[in-house]
N, C-alpha and C positions, 0 to 999 in steps of 0.2 A: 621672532628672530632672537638669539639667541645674543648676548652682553656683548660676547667679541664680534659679532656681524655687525648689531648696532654701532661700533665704536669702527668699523672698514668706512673711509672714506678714499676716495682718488684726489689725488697731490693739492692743496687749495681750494678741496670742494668741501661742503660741511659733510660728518657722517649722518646718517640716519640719526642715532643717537642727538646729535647738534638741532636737528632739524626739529624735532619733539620739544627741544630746552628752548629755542627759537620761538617754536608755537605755543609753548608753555607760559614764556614771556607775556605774547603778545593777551591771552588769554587774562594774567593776573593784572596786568595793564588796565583793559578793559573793566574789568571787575572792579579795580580801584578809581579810577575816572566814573563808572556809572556807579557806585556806593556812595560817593563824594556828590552824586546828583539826588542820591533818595536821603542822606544824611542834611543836606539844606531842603529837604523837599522842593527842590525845582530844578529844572533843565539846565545845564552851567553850556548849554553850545553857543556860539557866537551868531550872529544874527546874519551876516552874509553867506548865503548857501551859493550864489552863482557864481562862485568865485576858482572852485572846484570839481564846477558840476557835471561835466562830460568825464571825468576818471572816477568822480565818485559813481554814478551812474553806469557805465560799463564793468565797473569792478562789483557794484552793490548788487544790480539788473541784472547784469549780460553773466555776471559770474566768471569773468576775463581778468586773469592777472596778468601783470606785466612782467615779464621776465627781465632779469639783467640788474637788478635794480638794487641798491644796497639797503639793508637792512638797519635800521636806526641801533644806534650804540646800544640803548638801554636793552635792546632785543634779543642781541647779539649774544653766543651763545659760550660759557664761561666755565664749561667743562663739570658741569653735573654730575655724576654716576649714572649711567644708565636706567639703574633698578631704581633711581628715587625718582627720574626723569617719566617715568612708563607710569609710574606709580601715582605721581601729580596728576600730571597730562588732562586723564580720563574726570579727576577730581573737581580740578579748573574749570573745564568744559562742562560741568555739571553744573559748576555753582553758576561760572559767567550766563548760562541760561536761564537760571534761577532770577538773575539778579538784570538782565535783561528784561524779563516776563514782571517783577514787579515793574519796573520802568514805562513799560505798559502800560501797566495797569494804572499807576499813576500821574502819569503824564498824556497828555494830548497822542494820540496815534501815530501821528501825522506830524509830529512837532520834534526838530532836533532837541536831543537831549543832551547831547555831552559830544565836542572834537576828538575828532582820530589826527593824531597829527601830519598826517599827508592829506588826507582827503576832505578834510574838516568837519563841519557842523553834520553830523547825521542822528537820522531815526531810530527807533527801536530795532524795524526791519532791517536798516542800512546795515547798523552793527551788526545781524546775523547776516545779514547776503557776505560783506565785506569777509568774516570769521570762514566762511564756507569758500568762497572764492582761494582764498588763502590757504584754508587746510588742504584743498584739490591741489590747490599749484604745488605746496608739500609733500602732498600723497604720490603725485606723479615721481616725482624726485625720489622719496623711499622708495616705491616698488621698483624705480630702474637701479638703486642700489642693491637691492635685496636681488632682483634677480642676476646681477654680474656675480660673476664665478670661473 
């Protein structure tokens, strides 16, 4: 998509463009909560997992987002440039895997490592099911902008 199509959005919706600066967020988020987990070398997630368990679970498992739902301040998206926003994106999502995979490797498999602040205490896994869940329910949303015309 080309700078001006990324930045078309319909009246109160985010553009594409927003959408990428949105997941871009959410992306260095992560990376900074789990670097803060291998920098103390140990797990910083809080120890009640049941507390959240049926939306962490549908969202981490089932790969079910919930629609409708607002977007935490920090996430929110703050009018980036497109060409630095495309240009992150791919970057973040490279490192957040990177830095997930040590997490891995360091920590217990099975063992929350660090909260997501909705969903709370999750896994290595959770963090990628959660991250995919989420860039799908994004993707769906750009290609129906991309495709109006």
């Amino acid at each position: 998509m080309t700078a001006e199509r990324l930045a078309e959005h319909p009246e109160g919706k985010w553009s594409s463009a927003e959408i990428l600066e949105h997941l871009n967020f959410t992306y260095v988020g992560t990376i900074k909560n789990l670097e803060r987990c291998l920098a103390s070398n140990q797990p910083r997630a809080s120890s009640d997992r049941r507390k959240n368990r049926w939306p962490r679970l549908i969202t981490t498992r089932l790969g079910l987002f919930p629609s409708g739902r607002e977007a935490p301040e920090r996430t929110r998206p703050r009018g980036t440039p497109a060409q630095q926003v495309t240009g992150e994106v791919m970057k973040n999502i490279t490192r957040m895997d990177e830095v997930i995979t040590q997490c891995e490797s360091r920590f217990l498999p099975r063992a929350a490592i660090a909260d997501h602040p909705i969903l709370g205490p999750l896994t290595a896994a959770e963090w990628r099911g959660f991250h995919l869940a989420h860039g799908k329910h994004h993707a769906r949303q750009i290609l129906k902008l991309r495709s109006k015309r």
